[in-house]
LONU-769071 format. One record per atom (N, C-alpha, C, O, CB): x, z, y; residue in three letters. Coordinates in steps of 0.2 Angstrom, whole numbers, padded with zeros to 4 digits, always signed. Glycine has a CB too. Layout:
<atoms>
XZYala
...
</atoms>
This chain:
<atoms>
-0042-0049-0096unk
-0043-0056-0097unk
-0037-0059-0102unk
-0032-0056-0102unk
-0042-0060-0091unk
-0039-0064-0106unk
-0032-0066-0110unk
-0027-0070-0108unk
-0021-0071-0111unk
-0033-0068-0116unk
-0029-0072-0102unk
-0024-0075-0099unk
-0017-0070-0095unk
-0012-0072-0093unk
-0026-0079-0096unk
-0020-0064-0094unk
-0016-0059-0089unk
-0012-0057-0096unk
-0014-0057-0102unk
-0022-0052-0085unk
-0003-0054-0092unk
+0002-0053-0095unk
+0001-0045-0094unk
+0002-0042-0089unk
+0008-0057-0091unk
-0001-0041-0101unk
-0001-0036-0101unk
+0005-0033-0105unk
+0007-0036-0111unk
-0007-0036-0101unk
+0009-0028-0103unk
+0015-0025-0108unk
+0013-0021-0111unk
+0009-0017-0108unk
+0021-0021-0106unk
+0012-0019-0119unk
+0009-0015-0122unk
+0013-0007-0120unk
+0010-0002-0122unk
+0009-0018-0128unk
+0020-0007-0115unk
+0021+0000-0113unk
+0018+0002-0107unk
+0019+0007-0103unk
+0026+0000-0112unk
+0013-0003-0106unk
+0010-0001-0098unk
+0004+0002-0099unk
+0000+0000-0103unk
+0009-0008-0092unk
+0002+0007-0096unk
-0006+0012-0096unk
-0010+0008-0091unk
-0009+0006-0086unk
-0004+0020-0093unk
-0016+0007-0095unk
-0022+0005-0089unk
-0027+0008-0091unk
-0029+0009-0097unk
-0024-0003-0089unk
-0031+0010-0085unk
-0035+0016-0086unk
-0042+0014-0087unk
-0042+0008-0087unk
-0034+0021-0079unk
-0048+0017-0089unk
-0054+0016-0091unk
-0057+0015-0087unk
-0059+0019-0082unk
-0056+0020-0094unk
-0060+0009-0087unk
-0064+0004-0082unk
-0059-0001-0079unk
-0062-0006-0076unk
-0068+0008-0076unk
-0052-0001-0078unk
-0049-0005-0076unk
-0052-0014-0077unk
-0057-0015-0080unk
-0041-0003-0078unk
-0047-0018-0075unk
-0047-0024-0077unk
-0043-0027-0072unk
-0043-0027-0066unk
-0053-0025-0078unk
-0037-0032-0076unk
-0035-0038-0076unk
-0035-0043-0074unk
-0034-0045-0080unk
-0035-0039-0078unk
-0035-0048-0071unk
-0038-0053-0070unk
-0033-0059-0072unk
-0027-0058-0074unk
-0040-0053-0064unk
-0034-0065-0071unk
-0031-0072-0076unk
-0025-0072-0072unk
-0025-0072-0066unk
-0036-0080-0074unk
-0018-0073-0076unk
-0011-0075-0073unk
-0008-0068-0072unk
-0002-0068-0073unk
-0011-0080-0065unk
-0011-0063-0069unk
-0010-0058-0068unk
-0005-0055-0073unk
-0004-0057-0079unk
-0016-0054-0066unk
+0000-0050-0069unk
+0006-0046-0073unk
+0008-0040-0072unk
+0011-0037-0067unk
+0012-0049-0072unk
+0006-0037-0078unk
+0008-0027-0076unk
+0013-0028-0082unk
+0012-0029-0088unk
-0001-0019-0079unk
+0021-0027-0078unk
+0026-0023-0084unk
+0024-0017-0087unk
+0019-0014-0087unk
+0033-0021-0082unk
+0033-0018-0092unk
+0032-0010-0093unk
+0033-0003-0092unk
+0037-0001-0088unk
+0033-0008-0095unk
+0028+0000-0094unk
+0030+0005-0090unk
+0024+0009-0082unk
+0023+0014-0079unk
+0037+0002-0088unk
+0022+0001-0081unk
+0017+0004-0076unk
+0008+0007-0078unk
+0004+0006-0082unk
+0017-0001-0070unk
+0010+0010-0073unk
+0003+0015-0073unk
-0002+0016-0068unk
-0002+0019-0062unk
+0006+0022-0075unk
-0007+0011-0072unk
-0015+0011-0067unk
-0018+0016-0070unk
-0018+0017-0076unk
-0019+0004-0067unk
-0022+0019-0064unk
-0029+0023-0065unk
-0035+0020-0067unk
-0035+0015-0071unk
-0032+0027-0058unk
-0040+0024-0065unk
-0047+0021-0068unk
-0050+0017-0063unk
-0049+0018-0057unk
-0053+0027-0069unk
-0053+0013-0065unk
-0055+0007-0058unk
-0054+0005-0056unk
-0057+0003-0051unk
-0057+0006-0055unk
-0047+0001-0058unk
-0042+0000-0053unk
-0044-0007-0056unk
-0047-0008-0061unk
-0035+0004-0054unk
-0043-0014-0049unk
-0045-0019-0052unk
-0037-0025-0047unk
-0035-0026-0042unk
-0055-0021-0051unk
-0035-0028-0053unk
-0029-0032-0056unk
-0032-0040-0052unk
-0037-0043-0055unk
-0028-0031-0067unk
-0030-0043-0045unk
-0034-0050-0046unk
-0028-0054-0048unk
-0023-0053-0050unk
-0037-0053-0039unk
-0033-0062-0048unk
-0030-0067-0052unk
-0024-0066-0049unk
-0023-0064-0043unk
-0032-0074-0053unk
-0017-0068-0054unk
-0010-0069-0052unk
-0007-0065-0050unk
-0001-0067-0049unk
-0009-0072-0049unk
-0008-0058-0047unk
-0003-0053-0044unk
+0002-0050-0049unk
+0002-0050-0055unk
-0008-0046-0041unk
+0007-0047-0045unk
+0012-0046-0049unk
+0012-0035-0049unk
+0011-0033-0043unk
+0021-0051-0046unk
+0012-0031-0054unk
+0014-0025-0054unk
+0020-0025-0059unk
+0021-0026-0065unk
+0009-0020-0055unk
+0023-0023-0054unk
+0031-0022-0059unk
+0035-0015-0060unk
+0035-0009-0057unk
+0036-0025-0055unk
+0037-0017-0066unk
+0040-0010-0069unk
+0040-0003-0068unk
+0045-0001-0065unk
+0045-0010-0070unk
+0036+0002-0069unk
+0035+0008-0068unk
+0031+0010-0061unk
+0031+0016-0058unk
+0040+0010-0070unk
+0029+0004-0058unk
+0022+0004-0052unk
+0017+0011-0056unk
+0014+0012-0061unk
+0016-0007-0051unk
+0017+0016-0048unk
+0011+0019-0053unk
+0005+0018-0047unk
+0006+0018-0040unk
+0013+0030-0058unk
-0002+0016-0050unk
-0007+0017-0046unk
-0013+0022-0046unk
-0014+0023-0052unk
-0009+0010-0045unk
-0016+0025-0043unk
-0021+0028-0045unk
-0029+0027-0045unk
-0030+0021-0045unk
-0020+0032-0042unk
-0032+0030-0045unk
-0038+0027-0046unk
-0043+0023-0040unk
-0044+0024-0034unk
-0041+0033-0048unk
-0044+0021-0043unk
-0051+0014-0038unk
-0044+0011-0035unk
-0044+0013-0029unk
-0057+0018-0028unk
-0039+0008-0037unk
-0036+0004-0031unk
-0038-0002-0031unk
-0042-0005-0036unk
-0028+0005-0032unk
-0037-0007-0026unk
-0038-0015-0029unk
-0033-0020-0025unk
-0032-0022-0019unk
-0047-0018-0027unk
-0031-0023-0030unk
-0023-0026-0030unk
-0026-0034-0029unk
-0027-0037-0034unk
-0017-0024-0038unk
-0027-0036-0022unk
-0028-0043-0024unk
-0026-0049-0026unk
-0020-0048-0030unk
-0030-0045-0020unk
-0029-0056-0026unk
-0025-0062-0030unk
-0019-0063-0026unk
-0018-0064-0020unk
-0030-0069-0031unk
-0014-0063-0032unk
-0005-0066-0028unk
-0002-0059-0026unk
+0004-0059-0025unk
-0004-0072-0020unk
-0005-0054-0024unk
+0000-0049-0021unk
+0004-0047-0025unk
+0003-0045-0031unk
-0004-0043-0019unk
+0011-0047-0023unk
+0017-0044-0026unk
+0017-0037-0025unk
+0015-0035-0019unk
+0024-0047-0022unk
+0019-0032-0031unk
+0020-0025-0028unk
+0027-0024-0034unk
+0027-0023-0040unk
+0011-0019-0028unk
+0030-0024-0029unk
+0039-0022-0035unk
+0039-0016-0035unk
+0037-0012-0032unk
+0047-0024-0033unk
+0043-0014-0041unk
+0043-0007-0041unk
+0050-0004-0037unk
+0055-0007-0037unk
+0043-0005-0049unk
+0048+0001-0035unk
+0043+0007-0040unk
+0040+0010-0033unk
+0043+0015-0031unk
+0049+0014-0046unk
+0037+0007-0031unk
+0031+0007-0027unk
+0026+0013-0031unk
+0025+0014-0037unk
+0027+0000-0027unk
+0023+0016-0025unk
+0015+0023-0026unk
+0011+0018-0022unk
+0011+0015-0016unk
+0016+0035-0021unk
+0006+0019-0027unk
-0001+0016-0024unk
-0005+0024-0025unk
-0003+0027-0030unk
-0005+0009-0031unk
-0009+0028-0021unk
-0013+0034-0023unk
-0020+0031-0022unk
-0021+0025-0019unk
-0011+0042-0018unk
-0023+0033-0024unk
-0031+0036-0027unk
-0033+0028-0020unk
-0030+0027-0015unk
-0035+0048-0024unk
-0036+0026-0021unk
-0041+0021-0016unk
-0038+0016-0010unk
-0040+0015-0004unk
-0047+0025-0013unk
-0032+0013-0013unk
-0028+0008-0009unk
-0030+0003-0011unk
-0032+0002-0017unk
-0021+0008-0009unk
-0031-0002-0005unk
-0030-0009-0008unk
-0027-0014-0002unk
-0028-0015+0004unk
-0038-0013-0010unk
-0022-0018-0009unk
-0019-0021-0007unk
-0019-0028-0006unk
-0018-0031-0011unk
-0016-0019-0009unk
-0020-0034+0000unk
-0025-0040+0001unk
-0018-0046-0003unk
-0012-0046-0006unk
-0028-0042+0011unk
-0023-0051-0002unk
-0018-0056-0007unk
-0015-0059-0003unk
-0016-0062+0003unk
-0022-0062-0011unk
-0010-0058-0007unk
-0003-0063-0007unk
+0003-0058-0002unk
+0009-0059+0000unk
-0004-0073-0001unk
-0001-0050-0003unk
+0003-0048+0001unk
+0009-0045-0003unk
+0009-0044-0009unk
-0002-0044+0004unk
+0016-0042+0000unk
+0020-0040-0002unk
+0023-0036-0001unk
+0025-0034+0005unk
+0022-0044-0003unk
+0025-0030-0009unk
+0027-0024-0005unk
+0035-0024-0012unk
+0036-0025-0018unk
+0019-0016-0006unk
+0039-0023-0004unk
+0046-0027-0008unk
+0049-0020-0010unk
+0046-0014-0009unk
+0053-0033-0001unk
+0056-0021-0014unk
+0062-0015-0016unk
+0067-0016-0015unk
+0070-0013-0020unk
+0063-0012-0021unk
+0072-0019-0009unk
+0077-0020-0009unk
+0081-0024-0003unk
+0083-0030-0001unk
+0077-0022-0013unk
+0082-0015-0001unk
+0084-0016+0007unk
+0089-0023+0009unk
+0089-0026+0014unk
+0087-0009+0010unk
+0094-0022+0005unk
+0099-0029+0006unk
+0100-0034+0000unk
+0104-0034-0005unk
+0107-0026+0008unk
+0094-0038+0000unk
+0094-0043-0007unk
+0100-0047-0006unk
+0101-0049+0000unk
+0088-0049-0008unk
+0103-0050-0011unk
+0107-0056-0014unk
+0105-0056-0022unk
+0104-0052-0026unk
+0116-0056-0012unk
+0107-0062-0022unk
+0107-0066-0030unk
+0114-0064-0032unk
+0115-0062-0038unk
+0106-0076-0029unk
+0117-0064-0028unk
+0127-0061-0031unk
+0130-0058-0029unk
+0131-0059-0023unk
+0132-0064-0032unk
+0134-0053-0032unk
+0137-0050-0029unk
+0144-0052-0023unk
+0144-0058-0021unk
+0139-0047-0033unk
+0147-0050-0022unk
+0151-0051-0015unk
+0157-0058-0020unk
+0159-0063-0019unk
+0156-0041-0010unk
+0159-0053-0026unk
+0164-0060-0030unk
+0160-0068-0033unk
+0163-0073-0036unk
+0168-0056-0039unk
+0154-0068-0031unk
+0151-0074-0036unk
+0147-0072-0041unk
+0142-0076-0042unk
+0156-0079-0039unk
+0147-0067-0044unk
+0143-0064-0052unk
+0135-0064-0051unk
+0132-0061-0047unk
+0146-0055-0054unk
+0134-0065-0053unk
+0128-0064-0055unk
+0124-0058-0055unk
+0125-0055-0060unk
+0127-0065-0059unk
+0119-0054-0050unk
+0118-0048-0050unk
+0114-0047-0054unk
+0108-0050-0054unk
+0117-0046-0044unk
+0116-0041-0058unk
+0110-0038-0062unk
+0107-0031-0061unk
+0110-0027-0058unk
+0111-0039-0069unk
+0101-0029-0064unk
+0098-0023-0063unk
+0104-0017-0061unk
+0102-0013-0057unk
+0094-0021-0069unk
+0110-0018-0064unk
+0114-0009-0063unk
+0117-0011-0055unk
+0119-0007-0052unk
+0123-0007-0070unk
+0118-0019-0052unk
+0121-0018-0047unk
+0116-0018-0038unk
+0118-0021-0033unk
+0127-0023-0048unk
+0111-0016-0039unk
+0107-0011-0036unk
+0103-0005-0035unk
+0102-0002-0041unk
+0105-0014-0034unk
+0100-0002-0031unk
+0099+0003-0032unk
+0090+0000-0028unk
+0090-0002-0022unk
+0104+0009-0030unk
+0084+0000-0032unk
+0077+0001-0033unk
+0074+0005-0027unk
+0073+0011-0028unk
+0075+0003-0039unk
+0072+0003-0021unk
+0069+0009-0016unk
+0062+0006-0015unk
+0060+0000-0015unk
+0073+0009-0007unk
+0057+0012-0016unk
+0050+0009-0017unk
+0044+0010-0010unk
+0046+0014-0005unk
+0046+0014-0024unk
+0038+0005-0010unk
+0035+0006-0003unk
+0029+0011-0006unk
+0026+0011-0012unk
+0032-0002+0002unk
+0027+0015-0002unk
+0022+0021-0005unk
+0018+0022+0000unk
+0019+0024+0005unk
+0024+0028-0006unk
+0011+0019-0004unk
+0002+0017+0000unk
-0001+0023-0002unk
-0004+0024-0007unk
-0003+0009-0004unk
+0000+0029+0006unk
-0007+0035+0004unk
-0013+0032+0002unk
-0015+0027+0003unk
-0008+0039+0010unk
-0016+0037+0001unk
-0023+0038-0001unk
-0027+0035+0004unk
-0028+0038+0010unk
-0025+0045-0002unk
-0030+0029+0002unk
-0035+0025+0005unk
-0031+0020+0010unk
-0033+0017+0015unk
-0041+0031+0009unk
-0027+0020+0008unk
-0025+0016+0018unk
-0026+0007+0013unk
-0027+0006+0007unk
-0011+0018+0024unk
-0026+0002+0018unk
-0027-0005+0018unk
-0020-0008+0021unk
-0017-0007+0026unk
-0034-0007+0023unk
-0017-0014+0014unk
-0012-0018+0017unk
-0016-0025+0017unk
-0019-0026+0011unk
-0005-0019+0013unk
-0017-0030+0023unk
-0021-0034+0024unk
-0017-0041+0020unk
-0012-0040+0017unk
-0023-0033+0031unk
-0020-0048+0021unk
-0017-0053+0017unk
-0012-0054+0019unk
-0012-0053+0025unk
-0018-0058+0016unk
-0008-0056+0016unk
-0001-0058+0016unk
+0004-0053+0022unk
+0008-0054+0026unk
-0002-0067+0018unk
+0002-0047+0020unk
+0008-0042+0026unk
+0011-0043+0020unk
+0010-0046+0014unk
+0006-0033+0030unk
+0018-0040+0023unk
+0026-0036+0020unk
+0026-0031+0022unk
+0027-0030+0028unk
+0032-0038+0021unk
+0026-0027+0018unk
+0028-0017+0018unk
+0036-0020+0015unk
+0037-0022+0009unk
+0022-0010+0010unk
+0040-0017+0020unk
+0048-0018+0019unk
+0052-0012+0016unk
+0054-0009+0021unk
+0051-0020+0026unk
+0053-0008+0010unk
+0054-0003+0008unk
+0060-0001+0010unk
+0065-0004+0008unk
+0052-0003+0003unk
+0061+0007+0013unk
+0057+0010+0009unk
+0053+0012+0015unk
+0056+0012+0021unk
+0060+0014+0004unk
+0046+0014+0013unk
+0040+0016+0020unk
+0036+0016+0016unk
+0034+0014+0011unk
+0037+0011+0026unk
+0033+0022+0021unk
+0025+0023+0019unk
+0021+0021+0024unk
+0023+0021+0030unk
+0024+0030+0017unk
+0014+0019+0021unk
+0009+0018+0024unk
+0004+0023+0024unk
+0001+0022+0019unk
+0007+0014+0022unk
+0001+0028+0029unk
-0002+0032+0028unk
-0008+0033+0028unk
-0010+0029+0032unk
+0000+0036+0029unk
-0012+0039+0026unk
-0020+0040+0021unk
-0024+0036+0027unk
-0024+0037+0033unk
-0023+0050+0019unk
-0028+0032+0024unk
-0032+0030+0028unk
-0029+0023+0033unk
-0032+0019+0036unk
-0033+0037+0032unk
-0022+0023+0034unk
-0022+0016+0039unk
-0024+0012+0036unk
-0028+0013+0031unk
-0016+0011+0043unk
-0022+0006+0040unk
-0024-0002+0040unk
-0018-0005+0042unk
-0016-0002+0048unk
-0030-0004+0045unk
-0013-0010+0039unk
-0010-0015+0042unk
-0013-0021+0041unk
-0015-0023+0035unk
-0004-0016+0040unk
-0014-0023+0046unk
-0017-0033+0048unk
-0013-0037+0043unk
-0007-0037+0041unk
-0016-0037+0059unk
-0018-0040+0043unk
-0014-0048+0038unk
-0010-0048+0043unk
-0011-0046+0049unk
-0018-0056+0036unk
-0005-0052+0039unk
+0002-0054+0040unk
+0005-0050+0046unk
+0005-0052+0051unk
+0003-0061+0041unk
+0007-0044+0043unk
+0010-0041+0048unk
+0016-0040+0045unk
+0017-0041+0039unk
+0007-0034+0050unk
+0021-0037+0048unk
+0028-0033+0044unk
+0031-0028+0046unk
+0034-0027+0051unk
+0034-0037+0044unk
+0030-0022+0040unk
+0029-0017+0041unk
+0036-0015+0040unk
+0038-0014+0034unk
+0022-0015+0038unk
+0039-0013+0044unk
+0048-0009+0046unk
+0049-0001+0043unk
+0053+0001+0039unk
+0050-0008+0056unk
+0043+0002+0048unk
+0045+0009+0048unk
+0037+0012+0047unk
+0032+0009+0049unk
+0049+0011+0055unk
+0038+0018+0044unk
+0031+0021+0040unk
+0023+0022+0047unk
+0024+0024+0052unk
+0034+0033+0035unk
+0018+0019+0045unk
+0012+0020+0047unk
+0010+0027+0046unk
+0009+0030+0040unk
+0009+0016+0044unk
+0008+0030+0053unk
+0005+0035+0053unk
-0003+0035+0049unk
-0007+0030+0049unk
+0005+0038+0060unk
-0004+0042+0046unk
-0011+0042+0044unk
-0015+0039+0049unk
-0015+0042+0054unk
-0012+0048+0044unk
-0020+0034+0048unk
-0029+0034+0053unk
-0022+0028+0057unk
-0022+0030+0063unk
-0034+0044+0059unk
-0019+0023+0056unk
-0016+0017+0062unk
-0016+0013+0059unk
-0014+0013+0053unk
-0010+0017+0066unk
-0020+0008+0066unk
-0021+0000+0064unk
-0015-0001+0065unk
-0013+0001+0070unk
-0025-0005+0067unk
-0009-0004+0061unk
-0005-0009+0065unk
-0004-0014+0064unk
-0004-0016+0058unk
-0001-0007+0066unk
-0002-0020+0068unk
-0003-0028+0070unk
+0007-0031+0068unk
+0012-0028+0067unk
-0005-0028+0081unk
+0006-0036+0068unk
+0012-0040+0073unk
+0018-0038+0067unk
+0017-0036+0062unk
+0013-0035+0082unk
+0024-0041+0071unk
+0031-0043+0067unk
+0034-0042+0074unk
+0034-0044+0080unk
+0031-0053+0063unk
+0039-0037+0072unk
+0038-0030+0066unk
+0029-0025+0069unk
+0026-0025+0075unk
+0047-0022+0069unk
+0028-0022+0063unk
+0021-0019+0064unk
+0022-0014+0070unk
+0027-0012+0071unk
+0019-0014+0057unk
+0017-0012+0074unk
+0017-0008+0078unk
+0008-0006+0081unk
+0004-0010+0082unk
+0022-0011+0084unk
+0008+0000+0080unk
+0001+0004+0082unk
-0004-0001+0086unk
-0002-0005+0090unk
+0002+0011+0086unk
-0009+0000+0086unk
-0013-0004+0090unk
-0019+0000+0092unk
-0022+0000+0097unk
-0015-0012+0087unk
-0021+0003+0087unk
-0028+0008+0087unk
-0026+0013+0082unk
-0022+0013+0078unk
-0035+0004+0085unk
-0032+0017+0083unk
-0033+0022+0077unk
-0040+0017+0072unk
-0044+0013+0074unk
-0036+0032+0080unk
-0040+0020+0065unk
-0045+0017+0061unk
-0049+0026+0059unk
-0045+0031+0059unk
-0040+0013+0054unk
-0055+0025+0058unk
-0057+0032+0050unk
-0055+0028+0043unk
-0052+0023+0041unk
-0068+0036+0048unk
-0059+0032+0040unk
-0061+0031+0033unk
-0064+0025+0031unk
-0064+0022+0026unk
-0065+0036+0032unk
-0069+0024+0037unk
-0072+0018+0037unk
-0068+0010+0037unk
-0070+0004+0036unk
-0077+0019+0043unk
-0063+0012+0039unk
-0059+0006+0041unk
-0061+0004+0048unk
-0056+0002+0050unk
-0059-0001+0037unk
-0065+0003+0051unk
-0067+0000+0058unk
-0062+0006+0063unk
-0060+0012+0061unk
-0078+0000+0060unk
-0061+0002+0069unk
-0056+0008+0074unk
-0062+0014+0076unk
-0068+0014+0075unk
-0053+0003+0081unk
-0059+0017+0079unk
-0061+0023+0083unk
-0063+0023+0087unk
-0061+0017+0089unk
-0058+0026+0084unk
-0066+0025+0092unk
-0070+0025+0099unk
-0067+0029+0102unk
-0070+0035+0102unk
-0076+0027+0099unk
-0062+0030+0107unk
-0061+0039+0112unk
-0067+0043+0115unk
-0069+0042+0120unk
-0057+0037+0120unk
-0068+0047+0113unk
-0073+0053+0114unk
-0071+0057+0119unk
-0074+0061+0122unk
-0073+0057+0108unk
-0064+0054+0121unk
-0060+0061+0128unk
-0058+0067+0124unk
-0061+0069+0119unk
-0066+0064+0135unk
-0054+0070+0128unk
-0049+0074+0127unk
-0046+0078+0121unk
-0045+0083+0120unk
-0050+0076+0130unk
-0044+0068+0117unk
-0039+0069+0113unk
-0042+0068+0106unk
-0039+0069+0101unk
-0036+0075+0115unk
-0050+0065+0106unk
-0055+0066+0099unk
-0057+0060+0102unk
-0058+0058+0107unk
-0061+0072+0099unk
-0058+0057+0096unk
-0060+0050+0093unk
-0067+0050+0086unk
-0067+0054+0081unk
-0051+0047+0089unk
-0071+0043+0089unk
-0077+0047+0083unk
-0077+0039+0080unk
-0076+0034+0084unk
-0087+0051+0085unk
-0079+0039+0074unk
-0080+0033+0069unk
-0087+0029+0073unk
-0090+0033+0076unk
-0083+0036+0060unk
-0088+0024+0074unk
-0096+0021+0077unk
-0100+0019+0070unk
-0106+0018+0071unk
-0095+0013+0083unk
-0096+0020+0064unk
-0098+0018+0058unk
-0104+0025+0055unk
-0110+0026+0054unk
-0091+0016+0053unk
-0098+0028+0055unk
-0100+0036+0051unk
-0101+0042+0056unk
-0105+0047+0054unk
-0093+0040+0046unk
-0098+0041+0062unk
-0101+0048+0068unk
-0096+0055+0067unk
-0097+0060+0068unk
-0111+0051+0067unk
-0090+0051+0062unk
-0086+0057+0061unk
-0080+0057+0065unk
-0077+0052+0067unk
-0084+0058+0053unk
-0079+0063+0067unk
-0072+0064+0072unk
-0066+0066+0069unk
-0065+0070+0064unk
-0074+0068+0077unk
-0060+0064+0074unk
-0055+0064+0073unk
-0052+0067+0078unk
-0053+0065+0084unk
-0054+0060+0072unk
-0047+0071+0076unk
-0041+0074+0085unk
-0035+0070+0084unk
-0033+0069+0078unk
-0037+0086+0085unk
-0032+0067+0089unk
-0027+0067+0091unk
-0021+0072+0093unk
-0023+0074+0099unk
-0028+0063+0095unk
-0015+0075+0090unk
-0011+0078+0092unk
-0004+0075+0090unk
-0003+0074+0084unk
-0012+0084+0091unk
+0001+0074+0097unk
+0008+0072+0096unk
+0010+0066+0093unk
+0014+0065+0088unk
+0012+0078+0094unk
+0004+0062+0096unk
+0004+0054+0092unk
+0002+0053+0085unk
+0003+0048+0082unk
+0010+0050+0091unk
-0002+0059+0081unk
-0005+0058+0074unk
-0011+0061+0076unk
-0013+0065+0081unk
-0002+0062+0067unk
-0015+0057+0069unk
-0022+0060+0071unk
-0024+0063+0064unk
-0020+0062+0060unk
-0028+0054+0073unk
-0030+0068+0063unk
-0033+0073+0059unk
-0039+0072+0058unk
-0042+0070+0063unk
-0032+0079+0061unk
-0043+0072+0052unk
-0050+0072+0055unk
-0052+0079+0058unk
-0050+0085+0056unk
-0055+0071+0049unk
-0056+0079+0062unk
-0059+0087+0063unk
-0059+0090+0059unk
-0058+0086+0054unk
-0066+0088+0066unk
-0060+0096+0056unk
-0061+0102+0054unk
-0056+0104+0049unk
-0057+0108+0045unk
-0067+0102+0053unk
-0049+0099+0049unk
-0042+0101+0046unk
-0038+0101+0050unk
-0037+0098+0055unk
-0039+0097+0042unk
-0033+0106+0047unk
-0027+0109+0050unk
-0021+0100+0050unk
-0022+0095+0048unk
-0024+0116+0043unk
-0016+0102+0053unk
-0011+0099+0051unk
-0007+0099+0044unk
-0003+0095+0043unk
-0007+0100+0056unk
-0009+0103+0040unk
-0006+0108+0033unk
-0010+0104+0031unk
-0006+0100+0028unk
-0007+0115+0030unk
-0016+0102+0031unk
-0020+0100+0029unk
-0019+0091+0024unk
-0020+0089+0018unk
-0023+0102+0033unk
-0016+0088+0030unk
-0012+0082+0029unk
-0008+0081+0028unk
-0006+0075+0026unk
-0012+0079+0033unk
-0001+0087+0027unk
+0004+0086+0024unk
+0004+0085+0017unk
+0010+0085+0014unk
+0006+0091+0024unk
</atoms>
């Protein structure tokens, strides 16, 4: 769109698209299909991968991982900076050399809902879900919904996004897709992978 702030150092991949107000610095790097809504911010050297979808107003600072098929809802915010101030401890004005950039990193497939905060540095892993407006402290296991301020598990999710069903002893099935999952030592797997597997 021509109204979207694009850096000519920034990569956008084939089929991507932009949307109106929207802002990709330099330096970052979208995949293929990745879609940009109105007014979101990606900042400097964000990299994302393919299919992601970054909704309208969502903040994502850098230097944030998006992998392969995240999306992130609007107005939601994924911060870099465990102890913000505007100035340093004498009055000065803080600039880029006097902190140090810690990024929030969204595995493969997982969902940040509207207006959550991923508080960096954390990951969110393959496959969760955080609920709008949640605030998310400490990293999300693979396949968990989680809720609330501060975030905290509530269910398992699949692939599908809808939660899981308990199947008993320790296996969980999608009611969407009929695919199962194991539970071991508070993480979950799909059937027929290792724990290596998810590493």
């Amino acid at each position: 769109m021509a109204s979207a702030d694009v850096d000519d150092n920034a990569e956008i991949g084939a089929g991507s698209s932009v949307w109106h107000l929207a802002q990709v610095r330099e330096k970052a790097v979208l995949g293929r299909n990745c879609v940009i809504g109105r007014g979101a911010y990606i900042g400097t050297g964000v990299r994302a991968g393919d299919n992601c979808k970054v909704q309208n107003y969502a903040l994502v600072y850098e230097p944030a991982v998006l992998e392969d098929g995240v999306f992130v809802g609007p107005a939601a915010v994924l911060t870099n900076d465990t102890f913000p101030r505007a100035v340093n401890p004498d009055g000065s004005a803080k600039s880029a050399a006097d902190w140090d950039a810690v990024g929030v990193t969204l595995r493969e497939g997982c969902s940040v809902g509207a207006r959550a905060v991923c508080v960096a540095p954390v990951t969110v892993g393959r496959w969760a879900t955080v609920a709008a407006g949640a605030v998310v402290t400490r990293d999300v296991p693979d396949f968990a919904l989680v809720v609330g301020v501060p975030a905290r598990r509530v269910a398992w999710v699949g692939r599908a996004g809808v939660p899981l069903e308990d199947a008993g002893g320790g296996t969980w099935r999608c009611p969407r897709t009929g695919e199962l999952y194991i539970e071991e030592h508070g993480h979950l797997r799909e059937a027929g992978q290792s724990t290596e597997d998810n590493a």
